[in-house]
C-alpha positions as CSV (number, residue, x, y, z in Angstrom):
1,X,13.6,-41.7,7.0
2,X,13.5,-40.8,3.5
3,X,12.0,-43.8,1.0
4,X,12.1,-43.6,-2.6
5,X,9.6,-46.3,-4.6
6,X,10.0,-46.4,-8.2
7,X,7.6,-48.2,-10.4
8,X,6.5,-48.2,-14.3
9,X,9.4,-50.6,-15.6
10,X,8.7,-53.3,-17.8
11,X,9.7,-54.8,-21.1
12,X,9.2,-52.5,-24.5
13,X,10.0,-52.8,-28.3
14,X,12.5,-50.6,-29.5
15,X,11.4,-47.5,-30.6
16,X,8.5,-47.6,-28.2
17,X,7.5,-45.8,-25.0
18,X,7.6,-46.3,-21.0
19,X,7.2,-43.8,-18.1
20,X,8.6,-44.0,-15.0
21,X,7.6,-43.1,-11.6
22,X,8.9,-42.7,-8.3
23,X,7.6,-41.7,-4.7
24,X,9.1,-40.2,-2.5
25,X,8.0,-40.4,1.5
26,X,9.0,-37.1,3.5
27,X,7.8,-33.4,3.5
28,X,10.9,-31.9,2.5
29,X,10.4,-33.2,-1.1
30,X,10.0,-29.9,-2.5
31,X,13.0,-29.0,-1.5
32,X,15.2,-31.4,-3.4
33,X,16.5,-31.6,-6.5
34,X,16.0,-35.5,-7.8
35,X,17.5,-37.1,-10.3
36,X,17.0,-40.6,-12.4
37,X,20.2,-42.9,-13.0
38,X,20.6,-46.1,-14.5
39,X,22.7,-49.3,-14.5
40,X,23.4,-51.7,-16.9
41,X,24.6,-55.1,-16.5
42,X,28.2,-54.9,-16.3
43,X,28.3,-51.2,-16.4
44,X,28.8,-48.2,-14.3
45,X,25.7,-46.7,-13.0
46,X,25.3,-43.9,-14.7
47,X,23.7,-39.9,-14.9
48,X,20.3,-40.2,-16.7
49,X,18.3,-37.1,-16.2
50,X,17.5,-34.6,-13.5
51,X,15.4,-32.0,-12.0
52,X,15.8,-28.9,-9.5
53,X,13.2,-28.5,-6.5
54,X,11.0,-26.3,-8.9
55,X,11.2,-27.9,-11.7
56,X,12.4,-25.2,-13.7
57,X,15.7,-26.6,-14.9
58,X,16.3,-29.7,-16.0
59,X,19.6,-31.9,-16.9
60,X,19.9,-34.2,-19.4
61,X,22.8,-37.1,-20.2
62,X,23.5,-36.6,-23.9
63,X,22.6,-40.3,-24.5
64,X,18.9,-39.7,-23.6
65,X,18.6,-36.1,-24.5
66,X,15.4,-35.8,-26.7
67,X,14.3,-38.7,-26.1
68,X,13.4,-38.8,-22.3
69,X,11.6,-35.9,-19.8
70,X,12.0,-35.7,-17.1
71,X,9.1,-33.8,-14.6
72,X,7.7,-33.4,-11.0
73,X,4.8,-33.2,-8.7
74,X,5.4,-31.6,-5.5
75,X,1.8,-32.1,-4.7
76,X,2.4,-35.3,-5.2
77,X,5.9,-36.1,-3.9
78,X,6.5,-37.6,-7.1
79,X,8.9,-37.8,-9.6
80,X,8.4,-39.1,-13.5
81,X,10.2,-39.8,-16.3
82,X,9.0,-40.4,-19.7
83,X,11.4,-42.3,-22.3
84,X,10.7,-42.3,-25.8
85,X,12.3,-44.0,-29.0
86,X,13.7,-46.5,-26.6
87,X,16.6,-48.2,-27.7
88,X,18.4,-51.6,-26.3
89,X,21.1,-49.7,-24.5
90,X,18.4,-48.0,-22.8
91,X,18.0,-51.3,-21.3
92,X,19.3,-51.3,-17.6
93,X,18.2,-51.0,-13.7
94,X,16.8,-47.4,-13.7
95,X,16.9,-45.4,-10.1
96,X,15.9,-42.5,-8.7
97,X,17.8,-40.7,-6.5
98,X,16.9,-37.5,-4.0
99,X,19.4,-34.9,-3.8
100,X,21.9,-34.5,-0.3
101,X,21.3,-30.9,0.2
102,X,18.1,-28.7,-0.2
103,X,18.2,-26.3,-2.9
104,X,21.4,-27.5,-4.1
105,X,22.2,-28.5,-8.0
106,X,25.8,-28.7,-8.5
107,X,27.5,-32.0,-9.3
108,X,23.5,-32.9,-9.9
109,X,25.4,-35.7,-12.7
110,X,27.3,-37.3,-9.7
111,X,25.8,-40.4,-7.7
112,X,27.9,-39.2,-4.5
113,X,25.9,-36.2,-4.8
114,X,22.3,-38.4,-3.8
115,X,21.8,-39.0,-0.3
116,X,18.7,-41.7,-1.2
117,X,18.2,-43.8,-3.4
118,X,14.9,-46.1,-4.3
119,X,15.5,-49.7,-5.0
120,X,15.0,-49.8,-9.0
121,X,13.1,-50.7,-11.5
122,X,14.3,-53.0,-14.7
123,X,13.3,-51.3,-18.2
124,X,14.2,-53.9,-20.7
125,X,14.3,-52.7,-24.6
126,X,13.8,-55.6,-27.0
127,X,15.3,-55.3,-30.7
């Protein structure tokens, strides 16, 4: 059974910085493209950033683009992302997510695409 743990969430002025991190249990890690959404309150969950197996390519949601990076350790069965210039709307529940199929990439923006998902972690952006 696959189990992703994110931590690094907190509260932040705007314009400041927070990284995120998430674990992931399972050898088959390096396999996987993962991604980071997010969900506000009273909003869609929504595409935030992504990452193939390598970590070659990376995807971006043109809300964050710029601002946030998104990297990985295989080593480390880890996953990061690093948001910068944070602004409220930033402000949601952010998840990571591990792709369903090995080696695969397309639809990498669609949730239904994730086959597990890590419980969250609350990034609050103060004005």
């Amino acid at each position: 059974q696959v189990q992703l743990v994110e931590s690094g969430g907190g509260l932040v002025q705007a314009g400041g910085s927070l990284g995120l991190s998430c674990a992931a249990s399972g050898r088959s890690f390096p396999n996987f493209l993962m991604g980071w959404f997010r969900q506000a309150p009273g909003k869609e969950r929504e595409f935030v950033a992504a990452i193939d197996w390598s970590g070659t390519s990376t995807y971006y949601a043109d809300s964050v683009k710029g601002r946030f990076g998104i990297s990985r350790d295989n080593g480390k069965n880890t996953v990061y992302l690093q948001m910068s210039s944070l602004k409220p709307e930033d402000t949601a529940v952010y998840y990571c997510a591990k792709y369903r199929t090995p080696w695969g990439s397309v639809r990498y923006f669609d949730g239904s695409s994730y086959g597990y998902w890590g419980q969250g972690t609350q990034v609050t952006v103060s004005s």
